[in-house]
N, C-alpha and C positions, 0 to 999 in steps of 0.2 A: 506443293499441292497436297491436298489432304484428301479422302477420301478418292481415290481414282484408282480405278481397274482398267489396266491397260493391256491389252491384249496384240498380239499379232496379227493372227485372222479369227473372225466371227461370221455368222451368218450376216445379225445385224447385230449393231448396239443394243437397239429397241427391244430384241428378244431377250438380251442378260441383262440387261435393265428393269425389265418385268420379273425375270427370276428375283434379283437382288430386293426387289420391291415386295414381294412375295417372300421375303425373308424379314420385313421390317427393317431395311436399312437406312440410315439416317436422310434425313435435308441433306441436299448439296453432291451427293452422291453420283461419282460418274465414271460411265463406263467409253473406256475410250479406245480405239481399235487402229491397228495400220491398213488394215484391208477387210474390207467385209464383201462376203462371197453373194449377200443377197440383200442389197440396202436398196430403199424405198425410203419415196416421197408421200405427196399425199393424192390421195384416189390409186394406190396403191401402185405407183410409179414408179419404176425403177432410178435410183442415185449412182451419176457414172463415181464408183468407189477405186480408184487406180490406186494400186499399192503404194504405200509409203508414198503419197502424193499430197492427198487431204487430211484433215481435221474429222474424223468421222467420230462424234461421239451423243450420248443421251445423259443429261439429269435426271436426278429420281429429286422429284422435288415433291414437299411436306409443305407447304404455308399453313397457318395456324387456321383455323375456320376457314379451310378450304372450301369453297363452293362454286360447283360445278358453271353458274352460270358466269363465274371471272373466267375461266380458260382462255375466251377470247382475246384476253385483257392481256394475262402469263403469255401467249403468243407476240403481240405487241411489245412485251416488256423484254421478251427476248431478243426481238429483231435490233431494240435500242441495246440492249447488253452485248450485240454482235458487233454493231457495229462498232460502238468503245474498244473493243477488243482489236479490231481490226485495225484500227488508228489510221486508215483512210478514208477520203474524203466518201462518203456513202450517198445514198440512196435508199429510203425505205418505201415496195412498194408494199402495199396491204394485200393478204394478211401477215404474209412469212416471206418476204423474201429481202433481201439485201445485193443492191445494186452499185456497182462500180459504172461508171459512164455508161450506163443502160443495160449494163450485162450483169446477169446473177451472178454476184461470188460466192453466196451461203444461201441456205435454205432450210426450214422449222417445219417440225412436224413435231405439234400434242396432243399429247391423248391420257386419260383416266386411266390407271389402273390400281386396283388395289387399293383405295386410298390415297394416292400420290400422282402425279402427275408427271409425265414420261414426256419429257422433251428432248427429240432427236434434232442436232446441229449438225451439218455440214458444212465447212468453210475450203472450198478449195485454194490449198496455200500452195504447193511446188508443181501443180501439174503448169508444162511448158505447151501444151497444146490441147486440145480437143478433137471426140468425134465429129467427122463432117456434120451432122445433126444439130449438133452443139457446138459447136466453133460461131455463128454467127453470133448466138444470145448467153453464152458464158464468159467467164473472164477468171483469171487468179490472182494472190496475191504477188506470186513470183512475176507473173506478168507483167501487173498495174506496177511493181517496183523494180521497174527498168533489168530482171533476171537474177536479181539477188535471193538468193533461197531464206526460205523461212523455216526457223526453231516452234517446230509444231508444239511441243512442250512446252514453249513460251506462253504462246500465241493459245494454249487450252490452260494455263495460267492466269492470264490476262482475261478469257472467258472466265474462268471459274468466279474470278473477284467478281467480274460484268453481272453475272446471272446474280448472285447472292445480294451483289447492291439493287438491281432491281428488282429482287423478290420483295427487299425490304421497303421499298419505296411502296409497293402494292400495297404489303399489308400498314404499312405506319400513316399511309398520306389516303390508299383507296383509289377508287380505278382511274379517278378522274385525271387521277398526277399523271399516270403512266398516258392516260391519252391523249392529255397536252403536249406531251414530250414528244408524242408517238407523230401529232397534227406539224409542230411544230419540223421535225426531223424528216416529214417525209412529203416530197413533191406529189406524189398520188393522193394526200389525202382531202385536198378541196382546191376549186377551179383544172382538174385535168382532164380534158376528154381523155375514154376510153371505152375498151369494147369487154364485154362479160367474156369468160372463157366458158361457160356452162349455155348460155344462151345469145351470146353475138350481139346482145344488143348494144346502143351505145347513149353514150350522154356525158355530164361533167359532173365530176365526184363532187361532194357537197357536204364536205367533214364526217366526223363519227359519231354516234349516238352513243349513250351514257354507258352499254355496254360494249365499246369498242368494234359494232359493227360499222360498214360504211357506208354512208348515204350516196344515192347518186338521181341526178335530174334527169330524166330520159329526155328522148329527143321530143317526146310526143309530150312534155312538159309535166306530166308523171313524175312525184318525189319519190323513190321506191328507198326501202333497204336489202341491202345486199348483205345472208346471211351467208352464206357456201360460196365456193368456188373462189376465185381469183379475178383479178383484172390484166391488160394490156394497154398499151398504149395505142389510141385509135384516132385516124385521120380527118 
């Protein structure tokens, strides 16, 4: 692996990520940690981070004519870069998440800074258990791989290749590659009922628009797009 700063403990990734970025540090640049004392999701969530457990790491990523209104895209193209990595059978719901038989095993969070964009990955690879909280709707890879423990080292290897091939597929082919792959890869992204997380409403997804948002039919027959937030699985 090239470029990787690997730490013990951090607050978060996210935050030496931004430093290093603030530094002018290259593409592909990534900070990777055994335990981070204050890691977050997105709407500023807490990420259960157990020591020497998880994959807790961020890219400082540069694509060439960056422009702000792809991020949505670089999220998508990471969740397909996750699950390569992960070399099981996946799950992607939109926008960031990565599912093992309906449970999250990783989770994306990007954001601008500096010029660059900051993508923090979570993969839970050796945690054997969960908090009650989280025991229903996570999963890990030691889990899903019958207790065999995972070479995180490996497995942020395997990422690094995953994210760099899919930056380049963005910028060489355009958003449209990554969102074919993304429609294609993932059972949420048309015919799934489901419910908004920000507003409860429900309906059945209805592919993505040319910027990688998600369309969805409400119930009241309403095509809306869904910028923010997340979806669930709804009955």
């Amino acid at each position: 692996m090239s470029n990787v700063h690997w730490f013990d403990t951090v607050s978060s990734t996210m935050h030496e990520a931004a430093r290093l970025a603030d530094e002018g540090c290259a593409h592909g640049t990534v900070v990777a940690a055994n335990e981070q004392t204050a890691g977050h999701g997105r709407h500023g969530r807490a990420w259960h981070s157990e020591k020497d457990a998880g994959l807790y790491c961020t890219f400082i990523l540069r694509p060439r004519q960056l422009d702000p209104a792809n991020v949505p895209v670089i999220t998508l193209a990471l969740g397909l870069a996750a699950a390569d990595a992960i070399a099981l059978p996946c799950d992607l719901r939109w926008p960031n998440d990565v599912l093992i038989r309906n449970r999250k095993v990783c989770g994306i969070l990007t954001t601008l800074h500096a010029g660059a964009v900051l993508a923090g990955i979570g993969i839970n690879a050796n945690h054997t258990a969960f908090p009650p909280d989280l025991e229903p709707i996570a999963t890990s890879l030691r889990i899903e791989n019958n207790g065999l423990p995972v070479d995180r080292h490996a497995l942020l290897n395997r990422l690094q290749t995953a994210v760099l091939s899919h930056c380049a597929i963005l910028e060489e082919q355009g958003p449209k590659a990554i969102i074919d792959l993304f429609t294609r890869a993932s059972s949420y992204a048309s015919g799934r009922r489901v419910r908004l997380e920000d507003t409860g409403e429900t309906g059945i997804t209805d592919g993505l628009d040319s910027a990688g948002f998600l369309m969805l039919k409400r119930d009241d027959g309403r095509r809306i797009t869904i910028y923010a937030g997340g979806v669930r699985p709804a009955q």
